[in-house]
matplotlib code that plots the C-alpha trace (Angstrom):
import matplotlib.pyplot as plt

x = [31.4, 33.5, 31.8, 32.8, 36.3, 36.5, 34.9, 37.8, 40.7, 39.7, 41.1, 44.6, 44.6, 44.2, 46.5, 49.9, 52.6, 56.3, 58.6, 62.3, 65.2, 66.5, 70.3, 70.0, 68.6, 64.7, 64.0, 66.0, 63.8, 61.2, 61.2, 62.3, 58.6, 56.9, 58.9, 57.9, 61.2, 62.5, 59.7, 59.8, 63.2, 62.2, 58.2, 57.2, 58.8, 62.3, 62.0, 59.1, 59.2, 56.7, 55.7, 53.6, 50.9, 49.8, 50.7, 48.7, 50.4, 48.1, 44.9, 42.2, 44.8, 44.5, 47.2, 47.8, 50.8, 51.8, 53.7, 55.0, 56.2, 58.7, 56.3, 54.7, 52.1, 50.4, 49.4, 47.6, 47.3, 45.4, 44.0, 43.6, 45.7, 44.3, 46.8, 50.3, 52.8, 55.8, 58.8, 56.5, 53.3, 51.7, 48.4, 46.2, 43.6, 45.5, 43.1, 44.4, 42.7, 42.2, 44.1, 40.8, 40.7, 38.0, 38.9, 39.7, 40.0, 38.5, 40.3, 42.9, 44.1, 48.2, 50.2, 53.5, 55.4, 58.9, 60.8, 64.4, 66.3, 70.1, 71.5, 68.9, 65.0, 62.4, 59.9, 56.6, 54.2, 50.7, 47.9, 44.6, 42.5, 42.8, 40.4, 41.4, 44.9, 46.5, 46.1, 47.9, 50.4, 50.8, 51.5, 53.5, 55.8, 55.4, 56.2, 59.4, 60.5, 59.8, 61.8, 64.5, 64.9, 64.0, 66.8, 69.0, 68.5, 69.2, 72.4, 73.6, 72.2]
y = [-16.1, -19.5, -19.9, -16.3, -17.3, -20.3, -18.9, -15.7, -18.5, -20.6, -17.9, -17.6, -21.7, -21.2, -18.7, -18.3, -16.0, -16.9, -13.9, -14.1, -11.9, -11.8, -10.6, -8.4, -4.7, -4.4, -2.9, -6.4, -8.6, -7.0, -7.2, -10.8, -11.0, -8.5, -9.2, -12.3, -13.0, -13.2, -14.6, -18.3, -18.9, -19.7, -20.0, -23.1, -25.9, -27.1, -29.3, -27.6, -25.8, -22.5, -20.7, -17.2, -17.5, -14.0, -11.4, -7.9, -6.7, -3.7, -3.3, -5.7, -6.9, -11.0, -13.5, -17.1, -19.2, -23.0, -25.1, -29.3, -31.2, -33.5, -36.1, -34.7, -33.4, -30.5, -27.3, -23.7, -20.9, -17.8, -14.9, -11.2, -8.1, -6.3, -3.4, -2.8, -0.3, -1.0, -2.0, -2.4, -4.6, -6.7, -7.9, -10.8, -13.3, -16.8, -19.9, -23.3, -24.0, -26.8, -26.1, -24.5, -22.0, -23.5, -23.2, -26.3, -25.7, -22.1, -19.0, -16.9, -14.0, -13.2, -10.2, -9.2, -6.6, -5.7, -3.6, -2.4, -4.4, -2.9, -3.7, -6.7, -7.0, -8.8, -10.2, -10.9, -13.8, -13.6, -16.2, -16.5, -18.2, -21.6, -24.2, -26.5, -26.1, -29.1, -26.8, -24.3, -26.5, -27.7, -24.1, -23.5, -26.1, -25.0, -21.7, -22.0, -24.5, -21.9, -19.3, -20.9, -20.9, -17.3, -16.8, -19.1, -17.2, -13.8, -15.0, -15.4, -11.9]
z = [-10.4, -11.1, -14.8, -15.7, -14.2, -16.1, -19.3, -19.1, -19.0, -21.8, -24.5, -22.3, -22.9, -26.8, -27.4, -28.8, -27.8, -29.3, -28.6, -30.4, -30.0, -33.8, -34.7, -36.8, -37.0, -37.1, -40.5, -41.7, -39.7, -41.2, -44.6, -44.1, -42.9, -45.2, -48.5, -50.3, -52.0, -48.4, -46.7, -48.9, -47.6, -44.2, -45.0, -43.1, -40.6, -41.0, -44.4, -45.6, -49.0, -49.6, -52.2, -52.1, -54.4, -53.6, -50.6, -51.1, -48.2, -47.1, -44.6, -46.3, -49.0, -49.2, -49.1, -50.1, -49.2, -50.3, -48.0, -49.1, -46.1, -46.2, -47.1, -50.1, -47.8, -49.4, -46.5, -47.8, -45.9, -46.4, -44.7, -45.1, -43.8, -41.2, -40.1, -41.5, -39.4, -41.7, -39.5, -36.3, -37.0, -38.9, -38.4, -40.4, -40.0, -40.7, -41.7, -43.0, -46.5, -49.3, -52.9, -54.1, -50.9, -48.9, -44.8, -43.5, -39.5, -37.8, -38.7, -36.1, -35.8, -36.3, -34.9, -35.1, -33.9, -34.2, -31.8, -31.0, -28.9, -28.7, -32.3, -32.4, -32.9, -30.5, -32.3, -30.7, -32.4, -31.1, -32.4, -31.0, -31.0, -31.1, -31.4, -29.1, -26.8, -29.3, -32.1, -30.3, -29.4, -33.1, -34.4, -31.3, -33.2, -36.6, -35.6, -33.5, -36.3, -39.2, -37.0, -36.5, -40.4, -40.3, -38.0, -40.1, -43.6, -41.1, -40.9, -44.2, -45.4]

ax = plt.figure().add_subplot(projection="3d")
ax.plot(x, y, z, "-o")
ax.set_aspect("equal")
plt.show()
């Protein structure tokens, strides 16, 4: 009974779950997330630059984004969409990749979901699942970093 226990909690350990209260009305959140003109404004950590080298933004369409760190560090990341709900969900497999599109760590799966919250949106990140809890941990960073830029560019619209 303890192995089955243990075995259950491992996922909980190697999961992700960022939730963000946005101001701004959900349909604008969004297409911040689901428009790629918008989304390579905040694509990435703080100091990151991105670039969408493709985004076929429906149930099986692929997409490929491009990511330079601050360093001159190169980052890919590509997946494939699973289930669109316009305004309310969007689900994709994410994997880190090598410029030619060869996975470099194991593959997750990302959801989003958008709801009402007054005038404002709560945004819910999930991401599981991890490999290890320090890759968690390191997109746990990446992520809050890359929505506080999403937040920022929400602002100024």
């Amino acid at each position: 009974m303890a192995a089955t226990s243990n075995a259950a909690a491992i996922p909980a350990e190697r999961e992700l779950v960022i939730t963000r209260i946005f101001d701004a009305p959900r349909k604008v959140v969004y297409q911040a997330w689901a428009d790629p003109e918008q989304m390579v404004k905040w694509l990435g950590p703080k100091g990151f630059t991105g670039k969408i080298i493709k985004m076929d933004a429906r149930p099986g369409g692929a997409y490929r984004f491009y990511m330079r760190d601050p360093e001159g560090g190169d980052h890919w990341q590509q997946g494939v969409f699973r289930e669109i709900v316009e305004g309310e969900r969007i689900v994709q497999t994410y994997a880190w990749a090598d410029a030619d599109g060869n996975p470099t760590r194991p593959e997750t799966l990302l959801t989003v979901t958008f709801e009402d919250h007054g005038a404002k949106t709560k945004l819910t990140l999930h991401q599981a699942v991890f490999e290890s809890v320090t890759a968690r941990d390191m997109h746990r960073g990446g992520w809050t970093s890359a929505l506080d830029r999403l937040e920022e560019v929400l602002a100024q619209a």
